[in-house]
C-alpha positions in Angstrom: 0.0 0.0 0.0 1.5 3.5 -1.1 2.4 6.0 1.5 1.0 9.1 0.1 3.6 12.0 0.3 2.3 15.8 0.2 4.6 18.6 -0.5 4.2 21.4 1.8 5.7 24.6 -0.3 5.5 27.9 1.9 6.3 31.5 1.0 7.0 34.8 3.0 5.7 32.6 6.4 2.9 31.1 4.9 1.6 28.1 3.3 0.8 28.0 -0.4 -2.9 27.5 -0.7 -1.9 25.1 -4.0 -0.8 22.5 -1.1 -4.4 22.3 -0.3 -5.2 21.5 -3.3 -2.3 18.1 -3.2 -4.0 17.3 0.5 -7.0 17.6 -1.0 -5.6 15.3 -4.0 -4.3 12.6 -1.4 -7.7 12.5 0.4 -9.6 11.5 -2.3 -7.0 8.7 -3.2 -7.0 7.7 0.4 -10.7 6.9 0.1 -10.1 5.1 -2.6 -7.1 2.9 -2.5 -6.3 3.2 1.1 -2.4 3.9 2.4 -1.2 6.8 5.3 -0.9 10.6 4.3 2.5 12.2 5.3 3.2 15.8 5.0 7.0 16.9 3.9 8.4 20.1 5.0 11.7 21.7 3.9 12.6 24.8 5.9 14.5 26.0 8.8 14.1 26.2 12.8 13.3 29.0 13.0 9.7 28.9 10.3 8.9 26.1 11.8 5.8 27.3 13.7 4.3 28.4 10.4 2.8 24.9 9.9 1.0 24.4 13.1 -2.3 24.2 10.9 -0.8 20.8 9.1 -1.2 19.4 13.2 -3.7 16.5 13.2 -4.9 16.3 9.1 -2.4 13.9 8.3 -1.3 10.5 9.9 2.7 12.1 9.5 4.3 15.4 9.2 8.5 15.3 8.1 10.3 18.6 8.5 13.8 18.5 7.3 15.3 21.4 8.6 18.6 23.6 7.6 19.3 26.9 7.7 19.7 26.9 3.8 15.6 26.0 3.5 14.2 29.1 4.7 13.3 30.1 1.5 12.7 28.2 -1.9 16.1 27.4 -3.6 15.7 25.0 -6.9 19.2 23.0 -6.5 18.9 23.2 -2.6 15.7 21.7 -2.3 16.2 19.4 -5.4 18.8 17.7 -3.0 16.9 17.5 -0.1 13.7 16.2 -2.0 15.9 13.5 -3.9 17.8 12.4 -0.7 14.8 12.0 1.2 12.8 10.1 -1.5 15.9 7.7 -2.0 14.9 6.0 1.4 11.2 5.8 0.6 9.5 2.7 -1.5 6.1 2.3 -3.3 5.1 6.1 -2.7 3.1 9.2 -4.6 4.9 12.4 -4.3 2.0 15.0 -4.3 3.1 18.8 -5.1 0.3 21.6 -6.1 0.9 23.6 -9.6 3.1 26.2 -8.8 5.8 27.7 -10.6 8.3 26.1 -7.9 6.9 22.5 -8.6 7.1 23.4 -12.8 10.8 23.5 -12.2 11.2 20.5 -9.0 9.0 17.8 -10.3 10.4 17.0 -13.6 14.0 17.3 -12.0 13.0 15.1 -9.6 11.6 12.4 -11.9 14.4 13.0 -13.8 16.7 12.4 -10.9 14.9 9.5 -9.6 14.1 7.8 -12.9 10.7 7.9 -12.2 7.3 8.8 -13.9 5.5 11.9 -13.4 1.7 12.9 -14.3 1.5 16.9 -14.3 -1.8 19.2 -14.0 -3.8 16.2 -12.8 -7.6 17.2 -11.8 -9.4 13.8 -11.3 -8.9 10.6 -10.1 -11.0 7.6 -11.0 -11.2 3.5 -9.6 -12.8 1.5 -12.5 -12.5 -1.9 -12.0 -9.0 -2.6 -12.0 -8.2 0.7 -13.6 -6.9 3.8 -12.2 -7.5 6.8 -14.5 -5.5 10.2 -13.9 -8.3 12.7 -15.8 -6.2 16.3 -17.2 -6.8 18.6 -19.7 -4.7 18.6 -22.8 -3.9 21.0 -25.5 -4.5 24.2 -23.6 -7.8 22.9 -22.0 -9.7 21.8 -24.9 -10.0 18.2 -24.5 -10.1 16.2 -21.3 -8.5 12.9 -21.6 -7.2 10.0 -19.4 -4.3 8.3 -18.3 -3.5 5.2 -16.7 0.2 4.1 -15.1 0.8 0.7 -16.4 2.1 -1.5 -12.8 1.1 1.6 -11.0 0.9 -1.2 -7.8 4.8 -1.5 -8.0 6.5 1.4 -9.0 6.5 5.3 -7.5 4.7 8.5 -8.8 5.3 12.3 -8.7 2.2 14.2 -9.4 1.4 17.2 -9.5 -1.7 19.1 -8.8 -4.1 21.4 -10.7 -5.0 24.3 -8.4 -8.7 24.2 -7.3 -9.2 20.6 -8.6 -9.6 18.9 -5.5 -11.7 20.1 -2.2 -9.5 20.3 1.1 -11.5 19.4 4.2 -9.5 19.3 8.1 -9.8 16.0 9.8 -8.8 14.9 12.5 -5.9 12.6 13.2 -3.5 12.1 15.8 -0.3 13.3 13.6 3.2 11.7 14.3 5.8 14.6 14.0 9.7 13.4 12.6 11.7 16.3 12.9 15.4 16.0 11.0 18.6 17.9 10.7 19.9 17.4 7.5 23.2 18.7 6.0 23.5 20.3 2.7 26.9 21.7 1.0 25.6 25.3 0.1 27.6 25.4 -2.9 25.3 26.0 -6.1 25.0 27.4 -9.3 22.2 29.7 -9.5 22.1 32.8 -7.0 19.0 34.0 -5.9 19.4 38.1 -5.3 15.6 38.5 -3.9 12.2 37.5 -2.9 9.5 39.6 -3.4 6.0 39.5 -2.7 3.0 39.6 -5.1 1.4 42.8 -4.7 -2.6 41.9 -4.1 -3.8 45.1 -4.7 -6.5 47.5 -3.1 -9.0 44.2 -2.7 -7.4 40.7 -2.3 -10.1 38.5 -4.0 -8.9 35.4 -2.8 -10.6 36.4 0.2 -13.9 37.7 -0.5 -17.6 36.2 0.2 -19.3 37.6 -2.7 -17.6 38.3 -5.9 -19.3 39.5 -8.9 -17.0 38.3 -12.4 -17.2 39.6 -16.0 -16.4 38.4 -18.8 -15.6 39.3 -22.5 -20.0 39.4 -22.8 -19.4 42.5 -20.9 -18.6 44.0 -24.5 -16.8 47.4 -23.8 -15.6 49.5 -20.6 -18.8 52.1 -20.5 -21.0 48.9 -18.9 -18.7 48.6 -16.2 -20.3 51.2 -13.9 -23.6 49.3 -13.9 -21.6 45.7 -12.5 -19.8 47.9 -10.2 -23.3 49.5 -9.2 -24.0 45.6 -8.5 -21.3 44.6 -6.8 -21.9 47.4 -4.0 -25.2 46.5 -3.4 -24.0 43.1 -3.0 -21.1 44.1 -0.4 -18.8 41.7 -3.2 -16.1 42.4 -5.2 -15.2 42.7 -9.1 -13.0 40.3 -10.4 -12.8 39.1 -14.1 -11.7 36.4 -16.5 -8.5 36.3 -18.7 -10.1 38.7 -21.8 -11.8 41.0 -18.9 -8.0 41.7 -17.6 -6.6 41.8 -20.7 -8.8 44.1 -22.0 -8.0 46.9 -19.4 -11.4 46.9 -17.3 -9.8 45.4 -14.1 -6.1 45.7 -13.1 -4.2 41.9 -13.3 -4.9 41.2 -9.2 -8.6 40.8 -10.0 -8.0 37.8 -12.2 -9.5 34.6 -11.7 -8.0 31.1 -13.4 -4.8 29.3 -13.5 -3.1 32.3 -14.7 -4.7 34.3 -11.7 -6.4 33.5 -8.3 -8.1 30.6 -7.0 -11.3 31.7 -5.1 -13.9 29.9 -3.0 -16.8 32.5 -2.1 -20.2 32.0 -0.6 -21.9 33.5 -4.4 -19.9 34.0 -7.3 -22.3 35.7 -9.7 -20.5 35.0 -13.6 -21.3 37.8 -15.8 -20.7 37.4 -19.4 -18.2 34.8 -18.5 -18.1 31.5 -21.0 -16.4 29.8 -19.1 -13.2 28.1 -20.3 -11.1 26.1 -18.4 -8.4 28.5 -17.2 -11.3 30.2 -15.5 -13.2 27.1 -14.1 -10.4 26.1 -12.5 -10.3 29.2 -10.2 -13.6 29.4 -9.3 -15.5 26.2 -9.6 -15.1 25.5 -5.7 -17.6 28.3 -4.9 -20.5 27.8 -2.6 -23.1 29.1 -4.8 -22.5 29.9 -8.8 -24.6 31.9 -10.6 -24.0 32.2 -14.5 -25.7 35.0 -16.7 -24.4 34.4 -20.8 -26.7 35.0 -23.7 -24.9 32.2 -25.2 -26.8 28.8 -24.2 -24.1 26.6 -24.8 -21.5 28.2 -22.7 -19.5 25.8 -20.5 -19.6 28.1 -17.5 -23.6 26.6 -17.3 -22.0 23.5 -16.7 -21.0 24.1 -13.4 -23.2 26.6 -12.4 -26.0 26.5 -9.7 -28.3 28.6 -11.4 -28.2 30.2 -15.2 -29.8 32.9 -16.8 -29.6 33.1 -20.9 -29.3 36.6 -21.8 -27.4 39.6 -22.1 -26.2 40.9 -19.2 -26.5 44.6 -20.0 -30.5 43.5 -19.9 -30.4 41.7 -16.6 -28.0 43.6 -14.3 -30.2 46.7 -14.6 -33.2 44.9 -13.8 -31.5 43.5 -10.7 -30.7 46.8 -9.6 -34.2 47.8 -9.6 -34.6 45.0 -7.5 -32.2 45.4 -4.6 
């Protein structure tokens, strides 16, 4: 039975959110073929108490701890990851899709001679089968893998962000703290970190956020969804061809190229609904789609639709509240 192996990745004393999104990942695996859940944590004694949250959702938590870890270092953590993998058997290594785990997990297969399934967002048991489910060619067809002997070999995998629902438990978590020694000689030299600027309004945080889309048609109709969104007490955000069009600055994006959110009513206007945007938002509470374009995906995943313009029905809502 594998030991399922979750990469904890933290930044600026906090942890990544697409970690989540591999616990979430290693639940649902759990529940279906069984084997323990670890956490792994690379960092140093003194960020330790950042992870106090992992305490009791997973049946192990590793910290491997130098000085050298504080912050993300590709060859530093390359080493550590690889060393500590060496002494494990039969295992998944979990990471979320970041941009750190674009440029560990293929090294890391690479280094251990392993396979590796990337952007993974499903998992299915048929029969005897198990079926990794991703999106292919830029998110326009969904296909399925299967590992041939997938019962005797190991796995890195890494995880689409928002794919997979992340839900504490509670378990009795055994702690394996490790001082490990790395030679800090290396080849790249990182100058700075910087933190991501969020902006006036971080939308990863709101309750209510009201979206719009390319069906939005042109900049004057933006006071009206604005109107909307303060009656509402929610926030703008917007898909890919919202931002790139200028009505809302890049930290309102939602998708894999911008923010994953989880609010109590996301309220899609003009939104289709490709797969770089479901992906950030399907997790809502409550989705509410307005598109004058019936066949548009973002109705798939929607609670409740309305076919129409939404220049038509946002007015009339205002009249309303």
């Amino acid at each position: 039975m594998k030991e399922i192996i979750v990469f904890i990745e933290h930044r600026f004393s906090e942890i990544l959110s697409n970690s989540y999104d591999a616990l979430g990942f290693a639940y649902e695996w759990q529940k279906l073929f069984g084997g323990e859940i670890s956490c792994l944590v690379l960092t140093s004694e003194e960020k330790k108490d950042i992870f106090s949250d992992l305490k009791n959702v997973v049946n192990k938590i590793y910290f491997l701890k130098n000085k050298f870890l504080e912050n993300y270092h590709p060859e530093l953590y390359l080493k550590a990851l690889k060393d500590f993998l060496k002494e494990k058997e039969n295992y998944l290594f979990l990471l979320g899709q970041t941009s750190n785990a674009y440029e560990l997990a293929p090294s890391l297969a690479t280094e251990l001679s392993l396979p590796i399934l990337t952007d993974i967002n499903g998992i299915e048991k048929t029969d005897n089968e198990i079926n990794f489910i991703r999106y292919f060619y830029g998110g326009k067809v969904c296909g399925k893998v299967e590992v041939a002997d997938i019962d005797k070999k190991s796995l890195i995998i890494t995880i689409q962000t928002g794919s997979f629902q992340f839900e504490k438990r509670e378990i009795n978590s055994e702690i394996i703290e490790k001082e490990i020694n790395l030679d800090n000689e290396k080849n790249i030299e990182i100058l700075e970190y910087k933190k991501e600027e969020t902006g006036e309004v971080d939308i990863s945080k709101a309750e209510i956020i009201i979206g719009i889309g390319r069906g939005l048609r042109d900049k004057k109709n933006l006071p009206i969804v604005e109107e909307l969104a303060k009656k509402l007490k929610g926030v703008l955000a917007g898909s890919r061809p919202a931002i790139d069009a200028g009505w809302l600055s890049k930290d309102r994006q939602i998708g894999s190229s911008g923010k994953t959110v989880k609010p109590k009513l996301y309220l899609a206007l003009g939104i289709s609904g490709a797969f770089q945007h479901i992906v950030g938002m399907k997790n809502s509470d409550l989705i509410i789609a307005i598109n004058k374009d019936p066949n548009a995906p973002i109705f798939s995943i929607s609670h409740y639709g309305i076919v129409e313009d939404l220049t038509k029905i946002v007015p009339t809502l205002l009249k309303k509240l």
